[in-house]
Legacy VTK file of the C-alpha trace (Angstrom):
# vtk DataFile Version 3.0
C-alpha trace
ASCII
DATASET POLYDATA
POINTS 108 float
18.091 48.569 44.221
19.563 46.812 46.750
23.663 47.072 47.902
24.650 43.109 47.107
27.494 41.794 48.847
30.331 40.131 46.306
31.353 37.703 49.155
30.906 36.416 52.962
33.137 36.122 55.649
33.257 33.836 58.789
30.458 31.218 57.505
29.943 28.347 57.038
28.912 26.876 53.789
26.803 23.345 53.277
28.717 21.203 51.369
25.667 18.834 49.820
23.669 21.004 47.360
19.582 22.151 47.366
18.868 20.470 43.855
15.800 21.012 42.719
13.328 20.358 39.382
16.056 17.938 38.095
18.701 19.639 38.747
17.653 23.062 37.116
17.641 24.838 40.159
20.256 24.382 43.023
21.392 26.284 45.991
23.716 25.769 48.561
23.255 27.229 52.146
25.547 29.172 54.106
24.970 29.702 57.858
26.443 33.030 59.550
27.449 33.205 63.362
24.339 34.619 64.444
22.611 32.056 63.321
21.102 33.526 60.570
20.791 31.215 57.327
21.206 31.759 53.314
21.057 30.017 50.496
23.058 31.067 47.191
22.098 29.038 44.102
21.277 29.310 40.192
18.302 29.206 38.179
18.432 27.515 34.939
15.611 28.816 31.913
11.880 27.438 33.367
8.810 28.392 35.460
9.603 27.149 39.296
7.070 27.109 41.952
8.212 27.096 45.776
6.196 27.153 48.959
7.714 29.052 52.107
7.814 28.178 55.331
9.489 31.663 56.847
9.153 35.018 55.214
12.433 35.263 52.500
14.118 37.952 50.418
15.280 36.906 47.309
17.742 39.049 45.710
18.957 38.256 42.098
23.123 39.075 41.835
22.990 38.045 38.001
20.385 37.588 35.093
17.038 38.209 35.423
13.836 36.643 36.443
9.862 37.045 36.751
8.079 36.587 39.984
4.754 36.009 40.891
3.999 35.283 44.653
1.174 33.432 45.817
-2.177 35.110 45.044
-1.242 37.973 42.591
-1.529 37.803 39.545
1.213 40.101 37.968
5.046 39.163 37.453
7.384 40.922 38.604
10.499 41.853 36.323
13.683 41.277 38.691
17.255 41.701 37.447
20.449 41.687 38.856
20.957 44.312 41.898
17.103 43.830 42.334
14.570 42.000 45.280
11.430 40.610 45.784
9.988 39.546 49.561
7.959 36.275 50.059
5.544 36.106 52.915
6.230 33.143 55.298
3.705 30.156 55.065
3.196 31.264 50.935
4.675 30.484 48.033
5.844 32.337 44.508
6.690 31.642 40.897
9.630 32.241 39.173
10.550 32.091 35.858
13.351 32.591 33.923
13.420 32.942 30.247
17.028 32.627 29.106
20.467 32.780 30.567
21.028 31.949 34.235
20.091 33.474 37.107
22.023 33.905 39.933
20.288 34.834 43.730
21.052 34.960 47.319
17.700 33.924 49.687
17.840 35.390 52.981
15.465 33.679 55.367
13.917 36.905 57.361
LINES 1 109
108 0 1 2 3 4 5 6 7 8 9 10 11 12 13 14 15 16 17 18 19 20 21 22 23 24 25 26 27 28 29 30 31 32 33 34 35 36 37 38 39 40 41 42 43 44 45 46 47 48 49 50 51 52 53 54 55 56 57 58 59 60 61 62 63 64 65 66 67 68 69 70 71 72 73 74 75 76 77 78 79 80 81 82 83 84 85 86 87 88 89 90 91 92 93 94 95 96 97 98 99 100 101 102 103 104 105 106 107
């Protein structure tokens, strides 16, 4: 499990949102001083495929999820307090079955 943070200081925050598959997934991104970028957003119940450009972390701060990245072919159960990595230049699935869930991607 990883230590999430409940909030961050000295940022600054993107005020137009990441919407994506109609809306049932949006993000907004936050940019620290050192340059290095988030995004915070929620997942609404569905299967969701993204590509990746740099190698992410996705941590999930509420609800639950399954991922499958690029090329396996196992989920992985995630829930809340839990990660999963994503190789730059891939891609993953991620599904959510009920509820919303909540993450934080960190762009590594």
């Amino acid at each position: 499990m990883s230590s999430l943070p409940t909030q961050f200081t000295g940022v600054t925050v993107a005020t137009k949102a990441n919407v994506y598959f109609d809306g049932k997934v949006v993000s907004h991104t936050v940019m620290f001083p050192d340059n290095a970028k988030k995004t915070l957003g929620l997942i609404y119940p569905g299967s969701y495929h993204f590509k990746t450009g740099a190698p992410e972390r996705m941590e999930i701060i509420a609800g639950q999820c399954h991922a499958t990245l690029d090329g396996e072919k196992i989920a992985r159960a995630c829930a809340a307090g839990q990660h999963f990595d994503v190789p730059g230049n891939s891609g993953f699935t991620i599904e959510v079955s009920g509820g919303i869930c909540e993450y934080i991607c960190s762009f590594l």
